[in-house]
N, C-alpha and C positions, 0 to 999 in steps of 0.2 A: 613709581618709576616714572620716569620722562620720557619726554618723546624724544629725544636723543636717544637713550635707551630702548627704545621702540623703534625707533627706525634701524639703528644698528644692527641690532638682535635680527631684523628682516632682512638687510644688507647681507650681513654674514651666512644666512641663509640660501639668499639669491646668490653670493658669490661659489658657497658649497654645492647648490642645485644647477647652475653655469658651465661651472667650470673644475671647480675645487684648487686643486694643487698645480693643474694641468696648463694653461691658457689667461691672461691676464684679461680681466672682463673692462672692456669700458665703463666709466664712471657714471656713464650718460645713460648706457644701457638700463645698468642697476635699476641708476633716479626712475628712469620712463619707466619700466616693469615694476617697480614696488612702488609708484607714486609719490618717492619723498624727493620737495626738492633740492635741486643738486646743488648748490650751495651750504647746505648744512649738511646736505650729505659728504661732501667732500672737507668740511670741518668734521665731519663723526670718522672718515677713513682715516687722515690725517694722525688721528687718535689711537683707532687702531694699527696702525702703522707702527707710529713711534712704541708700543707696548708690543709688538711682535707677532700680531696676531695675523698683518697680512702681509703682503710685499707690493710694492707698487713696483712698473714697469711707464718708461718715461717713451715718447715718440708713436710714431705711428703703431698700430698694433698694441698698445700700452695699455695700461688700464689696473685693473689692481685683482689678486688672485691669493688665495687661502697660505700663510707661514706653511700651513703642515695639515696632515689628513683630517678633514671635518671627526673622527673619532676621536682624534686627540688636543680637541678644542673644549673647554668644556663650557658651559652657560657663565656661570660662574664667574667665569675670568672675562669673560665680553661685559659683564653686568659691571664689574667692579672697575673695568676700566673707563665705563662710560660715565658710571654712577658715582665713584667712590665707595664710600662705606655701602654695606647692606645695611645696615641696622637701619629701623624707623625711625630714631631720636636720635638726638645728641649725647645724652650720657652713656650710651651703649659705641663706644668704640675699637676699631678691629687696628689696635697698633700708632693712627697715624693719629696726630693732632695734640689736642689739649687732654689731659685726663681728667678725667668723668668731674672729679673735687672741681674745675677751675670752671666748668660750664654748669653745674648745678648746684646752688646753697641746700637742697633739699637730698643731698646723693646719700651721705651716711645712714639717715634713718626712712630712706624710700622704700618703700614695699611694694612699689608697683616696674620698679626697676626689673625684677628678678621675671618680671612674664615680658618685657620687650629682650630682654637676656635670651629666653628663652624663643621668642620670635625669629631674634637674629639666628641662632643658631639653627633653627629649623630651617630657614629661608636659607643659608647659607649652605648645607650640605643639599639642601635638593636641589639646587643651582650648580654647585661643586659636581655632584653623581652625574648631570643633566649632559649631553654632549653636542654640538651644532650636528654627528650625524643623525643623533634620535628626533631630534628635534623638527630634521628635514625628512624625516619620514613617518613621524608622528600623526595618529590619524585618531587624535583626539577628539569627542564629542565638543564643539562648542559651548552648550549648556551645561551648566554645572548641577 
């Protein structure tokens, strides 16, 4: 994942832990409190904007604040907007682009195709189930 995706995924968090649905958060605030700077960060909202994930609010008071209830947001859909595809590779694609034949001469008789297949799909529904509210109250171990 990138750090687009990295900072987002916090953004979205800092906007659900803020404010949520309620109060449009300064854009300045966010950057200062989660340390990303605010020029990429305001390319990464921008993002989330136009895909519906948040609403901006223009003038004083303005600032940007959650589409709809951190429950019903899911990882998933912040990942995919920042990211694009899930998958690890290129021959593993979810709908958009070239198919699999025109980016690989080796797709027909790959066998290692069927465990990034399988990657994707794992990485994809526990991203999909995943929601910015568990996420913002998640008191997950660090250490793995």
């Amino acid at each position: 994942m990138s750090r687009k995706t990295e900072y987002g995924l916090r953004a979205m968090v800092a906007l659900a832990q803020m404010a949520g649905v309620e109060r449009p958060v300064p854009l300045r605030e966010v950057s200062e409190n989660e340390a990303i700077p605010e020029q990429f960060l305001d390319q990464i909202m921008v993002k989330l904007r136009r895909a519906g994930l948040v609403t901006s609010v223009r003038g004083a008071g303005g600032g940007y604040r959650l589409s709809r209830r951190a429950e019903e947001i899911s990882i998933g859909s912040i990942v995919r907007v920042l990211e694009g595809s899930l998958s690890p590779i290129n021959c593993i694609t979810e709908g958009e682009g070239d198919s699999p034949e025109n980016i690989c001469d080796l797709y027909q008789g790959c066998h290692t195709r069927s465990v990034w297949l399988r990657v994707t799909i794992a990485l994809t529904e526990a991203l999909d189930k995943l929601t910015l509210a568990e996420v913002m109250h998640d008191e997950v171990p660090l250490r793995v």
